[in-house]
C-alpha positions in Angstrom: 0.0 0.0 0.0 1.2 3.3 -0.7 3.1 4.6 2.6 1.5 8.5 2.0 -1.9 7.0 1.7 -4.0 8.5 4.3 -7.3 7.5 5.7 -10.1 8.5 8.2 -9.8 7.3 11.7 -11.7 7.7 15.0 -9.7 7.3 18.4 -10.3 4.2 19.8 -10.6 6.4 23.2 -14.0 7.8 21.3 -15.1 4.3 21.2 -14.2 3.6 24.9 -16.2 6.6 26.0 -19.4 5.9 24.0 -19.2 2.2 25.5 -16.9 -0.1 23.9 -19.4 -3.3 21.6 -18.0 -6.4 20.1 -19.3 -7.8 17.1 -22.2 -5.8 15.8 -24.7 -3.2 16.9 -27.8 -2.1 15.4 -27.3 1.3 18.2 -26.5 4.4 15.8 -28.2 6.6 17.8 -26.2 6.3 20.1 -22.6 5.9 18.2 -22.9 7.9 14.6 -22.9 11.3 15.7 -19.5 11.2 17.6 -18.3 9.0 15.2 -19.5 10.9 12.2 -18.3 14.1 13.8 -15.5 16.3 11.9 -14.3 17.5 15.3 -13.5 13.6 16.3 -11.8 12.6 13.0 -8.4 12.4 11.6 -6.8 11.6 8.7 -3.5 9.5 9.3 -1.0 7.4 7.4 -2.6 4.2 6.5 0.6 2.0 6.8 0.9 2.8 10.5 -2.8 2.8 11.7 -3.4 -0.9 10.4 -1.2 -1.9 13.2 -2.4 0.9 15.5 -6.0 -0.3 17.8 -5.9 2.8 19.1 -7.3 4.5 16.0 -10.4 3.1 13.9 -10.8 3.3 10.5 -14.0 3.7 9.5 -14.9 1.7 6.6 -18.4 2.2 4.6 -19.7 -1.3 4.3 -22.7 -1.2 1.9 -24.9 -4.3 1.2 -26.9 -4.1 -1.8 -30.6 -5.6 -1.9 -32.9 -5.8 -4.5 -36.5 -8.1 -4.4 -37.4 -10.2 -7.4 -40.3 -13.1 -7.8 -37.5 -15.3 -6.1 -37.6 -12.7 -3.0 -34.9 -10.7 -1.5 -31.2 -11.4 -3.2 -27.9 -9.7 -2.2 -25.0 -9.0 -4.5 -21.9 -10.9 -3.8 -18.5 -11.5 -4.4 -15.5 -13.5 -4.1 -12.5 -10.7 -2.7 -9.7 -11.4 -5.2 -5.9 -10.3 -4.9 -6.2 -6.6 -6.5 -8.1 -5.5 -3.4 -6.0 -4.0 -1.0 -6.4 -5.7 2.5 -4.3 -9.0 2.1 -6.1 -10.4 5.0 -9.4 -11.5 3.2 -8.1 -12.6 0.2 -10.6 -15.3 -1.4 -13.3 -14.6 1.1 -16.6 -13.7 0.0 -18.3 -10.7 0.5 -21.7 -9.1 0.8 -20.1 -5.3 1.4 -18.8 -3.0 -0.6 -17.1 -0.5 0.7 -13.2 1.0 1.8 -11.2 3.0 3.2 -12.3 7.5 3.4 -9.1 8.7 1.8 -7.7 12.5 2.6 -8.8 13.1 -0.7 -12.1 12.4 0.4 -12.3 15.7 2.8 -14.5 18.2 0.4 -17.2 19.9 1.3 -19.0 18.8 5.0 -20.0 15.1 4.9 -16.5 13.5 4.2 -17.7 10.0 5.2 -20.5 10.4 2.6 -18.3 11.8 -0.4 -15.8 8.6 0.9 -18.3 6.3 0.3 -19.9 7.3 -3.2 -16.5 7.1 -4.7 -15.8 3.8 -3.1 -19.3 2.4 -4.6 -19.0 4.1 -7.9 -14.9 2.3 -8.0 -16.4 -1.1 -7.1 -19.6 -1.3 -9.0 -22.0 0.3 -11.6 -25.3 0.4 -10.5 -27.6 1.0 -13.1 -31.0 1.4 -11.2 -32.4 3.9 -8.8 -31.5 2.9 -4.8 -31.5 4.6 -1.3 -29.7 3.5 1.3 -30.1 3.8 4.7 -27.5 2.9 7.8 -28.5 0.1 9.7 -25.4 -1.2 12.2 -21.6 -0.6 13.1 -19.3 -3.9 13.2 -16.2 -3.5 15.7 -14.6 -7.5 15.5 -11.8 -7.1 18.2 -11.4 -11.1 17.6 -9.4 -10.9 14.3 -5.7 -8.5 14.0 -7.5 -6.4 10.9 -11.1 -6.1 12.6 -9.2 -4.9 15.6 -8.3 -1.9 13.6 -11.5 -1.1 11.4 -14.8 0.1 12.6 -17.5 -0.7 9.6 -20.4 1.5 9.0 -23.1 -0.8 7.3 -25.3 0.5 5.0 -28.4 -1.4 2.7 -28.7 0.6 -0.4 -32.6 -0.8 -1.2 -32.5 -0.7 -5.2 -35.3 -0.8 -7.7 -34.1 -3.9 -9.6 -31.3 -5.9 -9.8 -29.0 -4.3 -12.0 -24.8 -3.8 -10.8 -22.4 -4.9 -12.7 -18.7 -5.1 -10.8 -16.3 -2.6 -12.3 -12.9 -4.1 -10.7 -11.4 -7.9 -11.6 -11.1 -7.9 -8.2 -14.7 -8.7 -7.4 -14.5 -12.4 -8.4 -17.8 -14.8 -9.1 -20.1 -11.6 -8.2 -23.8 -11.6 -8.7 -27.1 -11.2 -7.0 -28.2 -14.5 -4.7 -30.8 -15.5 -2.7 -30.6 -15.1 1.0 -31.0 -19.2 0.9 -27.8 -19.5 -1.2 -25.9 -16.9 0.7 -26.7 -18.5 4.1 -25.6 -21.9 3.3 -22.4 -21.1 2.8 -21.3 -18.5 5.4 -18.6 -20.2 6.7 -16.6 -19.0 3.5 -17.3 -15.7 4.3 -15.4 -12.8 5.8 -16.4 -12.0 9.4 -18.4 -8.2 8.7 -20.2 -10.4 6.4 -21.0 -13.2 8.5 -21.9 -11.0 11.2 -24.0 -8.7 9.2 -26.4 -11.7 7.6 -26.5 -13.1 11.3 -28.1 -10.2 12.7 -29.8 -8.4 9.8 -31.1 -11.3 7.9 
């Protein structure tokens, strides 16, 4: 990764004050302003916070959904070795989503601009959606969820139309929550955790 490459953190002291969760939490109320907060952010050099708990990254994590006559389906993916976090190579996925980048910081909603460029990076979405946030994931079990905080979005869209712009995003498509909850154990953890407790 590049070594100049900096990203949006929280301190891990914000976490601490606001009452410190394991695994994931459906309480935004009660975490987004701080976290959201320009005041409580920082941008720092990614190559030290990945080995640095006490600063989160916060990472948009954003599951699209679209309903068909088969029901609800959720587009997923197979993380190949052009993404940049090592760690869940050949995992699947049900989140897009990455790091808020310095170059990010324009206008008042960094977060937001962060995650519109990551979505429009990943995929093209060719339909109408809105999204709405729905849980934070802090996984203090594994050495790179120690150092992440995810903010999980489902962007509701009118039909089932993305098309993955990156190689990266192996064996990607829309499946049903039946498919998808068959095989979680090939899953990364934010995605286990968010079809355990959403799903």
């Amino acid at each position: 990764m590049p070594k100049d490459e900096e990203v949006l953190v929280v301190p891990a002291l914000l976490l601490d004050q606001l009452g410190t969760f394991s695994g994931f939490t459906t309480a935004i109320d009660r975490y987004l302003p701080a976290i959201l907060d320009p005041n409580h952010q920082s941008f720092r050099p990614r190559s030290l916070v990945e080995t640095d708990p006490s600063f989160k990254q916060l990472i948009p994590y954003v599951i699209l959904e679209c309903n068909n006559e088969q029901g609800t389906r959720l587009f997923q993916y197979t993380r190949g070795k052009g993404q940049g976090e090592t760690r869940l190579h050949a995992l699947k996925s049900v989140g897009i989503g990455g790091h808020i980048s310095v170059e990010d910081a324009q206008g008042d909603d960094w977060y937001r601009v962060g995650m519109q460029r990551e979505l429009s990076e990943e995929v093209d979405i060719g339909c109408g959606g809105t999204d709405r946030i729905v849980g934070l994931i802090y996984d203090d079990t594994t050495e790179v969820g120690r150092v992440h905080l995810g903010v999980v979005h489902i962007m509701q869209l009118s039909s089932c139309k993305v098309q993955p712009r990156e190689n990266h995003l192996l064996d990607s498509g829309f499946r049903s929550l039946e498919e998808i909850k068959s095989d979680t154990r090939s899953m990364e953890t934010w995605s286990q955790l968010c079809i355990k407790y959403l799903y």
